[in-house]
C-alpha angles and dihedrals in degrees: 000000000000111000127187090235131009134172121220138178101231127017117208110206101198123026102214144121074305127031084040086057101063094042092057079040092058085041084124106017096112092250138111116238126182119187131210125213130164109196121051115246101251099046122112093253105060113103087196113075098012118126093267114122124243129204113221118197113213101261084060090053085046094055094047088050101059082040079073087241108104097085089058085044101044108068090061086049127105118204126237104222102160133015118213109198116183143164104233107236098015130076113249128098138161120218122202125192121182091213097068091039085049094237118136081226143343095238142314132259107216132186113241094232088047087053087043096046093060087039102050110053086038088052092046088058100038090046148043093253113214103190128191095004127101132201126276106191139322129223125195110237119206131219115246086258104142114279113287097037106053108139122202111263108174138005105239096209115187110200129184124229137158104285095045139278127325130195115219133179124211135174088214132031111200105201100212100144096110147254104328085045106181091177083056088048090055093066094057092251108160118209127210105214137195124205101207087190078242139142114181112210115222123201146133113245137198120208138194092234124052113258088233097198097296118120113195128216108199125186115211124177082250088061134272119336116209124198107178125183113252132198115269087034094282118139121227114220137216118170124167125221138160113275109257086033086060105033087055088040094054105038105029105034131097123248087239088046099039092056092037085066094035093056095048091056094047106025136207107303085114088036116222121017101213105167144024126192127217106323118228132200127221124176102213103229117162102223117188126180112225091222130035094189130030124165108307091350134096113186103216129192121339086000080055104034128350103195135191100264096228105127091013099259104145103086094032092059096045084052090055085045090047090044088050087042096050092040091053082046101053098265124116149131093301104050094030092061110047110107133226129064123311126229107229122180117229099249148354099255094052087060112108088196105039125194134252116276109277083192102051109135098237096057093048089047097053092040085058089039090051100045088049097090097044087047099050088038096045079045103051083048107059095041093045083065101048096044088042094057109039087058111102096188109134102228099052084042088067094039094053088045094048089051095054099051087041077055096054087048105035107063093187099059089038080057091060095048088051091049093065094033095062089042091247103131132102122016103328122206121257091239082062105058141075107298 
């Protein structure tokens, strides 16, 4: 029910893959959570649950999983069962198979409507849902300590929706609305960003040859090439090309020129490729926000950190941010789990036993504290790749190439790769592991 003004505990600015899936993480946290979105899940603009395809690690699999969502995900998932890297042109290349890192899989490929489809209805009954609306503005609001030591006690956010605009109070603003986050801006939040040069070309393809599980990484001169197994035996395509190359590849091509091309830089190791879906543009810019963490605010996922999508580690990265979050803030594997509806009071302020602060500075410190090391690592990762593989110079050609092929026959430091690969390095939250 809409009310002119609400207090929460927690404000969600975004309600997407993210930011819907903290709200459904703090379900049964105690506290009151309200999200604001500002496009409605089936229109044409929302990244979220659109038909793009999404590759889950499994510790993603894992927190959906104890999210209770995995049963309704899984069937619109593909496996990954191999992974086939390679330096076009050159001969190295690293194969990975679950079966001999005994791993069911060594992650998923999801659809972002089927993602969407689980989110969506469990974030509807864990949250105060403002849909369409978007914020306006936000003010602090201090406690009623003397003059010179009043501490900020709550975010005042006022949001506009249809029906006009609402005030609402929070002890603690998430900032989960993307990349070019002006809710983020607003508090003062500076990014360091990184043009790659880069486009990533988005599409749904369909091959001669069955996918069979494998998913191929495949460097060009151009950048890295993805071809990820889909469900219905569709393939779902990223190539990398340079801005205007891709812009031009993607919107004035063909669909016989466009695979033509596309089929010279990846080869034939799916045999003929004989579709190709609705193509999408991305210009690859590496967006960090210089905190994670300010008073009564947390900065989650592109707000957060926007990364090249070679080895798929974007998403991957925001759920371990949103497990950490939920389990500060009272959330985990236990509570998160437990089926049936939830009684949720109306607001903060009715509760006779509130809480403890979600927003209280020394928790928000430790949670930014604690997601710094997966952040740089999955980081350095994921650029090191980018950078690593764009360079021609001979010398470091060989090198790469010598690495790769050190990786196929080496299964230690293959083991290593696939450790950061699955995000499984480093401490991982409990949300993220087996239940």
């Amino acid at each position: 029910m809409m009310v002119d003004e609400a207090t929460f505990d927690i404000l969600i600015a975004g309600g997407g893959l993210v930011g819907a899936s903290l709200a459904v993480a703090l379900r049964d946290s105690g506290l009151t959570v309200a999200v604001v979105e500002p496009v409605p899940p089936k229109a044409d603009q929302q990244p979220s649950f659109d038909d793009r395809q999404t590759a889950l690690a499994p510790t993603s699999r894992r927190f959906f999983q104890n999210l209770g969502l995995w049963d309704a995900i899984e069937p619109g998932v593909a496996p990954i069962r191999y992974i086939h890297v390679s330096d076009r042109g050159h001969g190295g290349f690293t194969r990975l198979n679950a079966d001999e890192e005994g791993l069911p899989a060594l992650g998923h490929v999801a659809p972002n409507r089927v993602l969407g489809a689980a989110l969506r209805p469990a974030m509807a009954a864990a949250a105060t849902l403002f849909c369409p609306a978007h914020i306006v503005d936000s003010q602090p609001v201090y406690d009623g300590a003397a003059a010179g030591e009043a501490r900020l006690a709550a975010r005042k956010v006022r949001i506009e929706t249809e029906d006009g605009e609402r005030t609402l109070t929070t002890r603690l603003l998430v900032v989960a609305d993307g990349m070019r986050s002006a809710t983020r801006d607003a508090l003062g939040i500076e990014t360091d960003e990184r043009d790659y040069g880069q486009s990533a070309i988005i599409a749904n393809l369909r091959t001669e040859r069955s996918h069979a599980g494998v998913a191929f990484e495949r460097f060009t001169p151009d950048g890295p090439l993805a071809l990820l197994p889909a469900s219905d035996n569709a393939v779902s395509l990223v190539w990398t090309l340079p801005h205007d190359e891709a812009r031009e590849v993607a919107e004035s091509w063909s669909d016989a020129a466009f695979l033509a091309r596309l089929q010279d830089a990846f080869g034939w190791r799916l045999g003929r490729l004989e579709g190709v879906g609705q193509r999408h543009v991305y210009p690859l810019v590496a967006v960090t926000a210089e905190q994670f963490a300010v008073e009564r605010a947390v900065i989650l996922g592109n707000a957060a950190h926007a990364l090249h999508p070679v080895a798929g580690q974007g998403l991957n990265l925001a759920l371990r941010d949103v497990a950490a979050l939920a389990e500060a803030l009272g959330g985990g594997p236990d509570s998160a789990a437990r089926p049936g509806p939830v009684a949720r009071p109306g607001s903060a302020a009715e509760r006779a036993d509130p809480a403890p602060d979600p927003g209280e500075p020394s928790l928000l410190e430790a949670y930014a504290r604690s997601r710094r090391s997966d952040y740089r690592r999955t980081f350095t990762f994921t650029d090191g790749l980018v950078r690593l593989f764009s360079n021609e110079f001979l010398p470091l050609v060989a090198a790469r190439n010598i690495g790769l092929t050190a990786l196929d026959l080496l299964p230690p430091a293959r083991r290593l790769l696939l450790k950061q690969a699955t995000g499984a390095a480093g401490d991982v939250p409990a949300l993220c592991r087996e239940p």
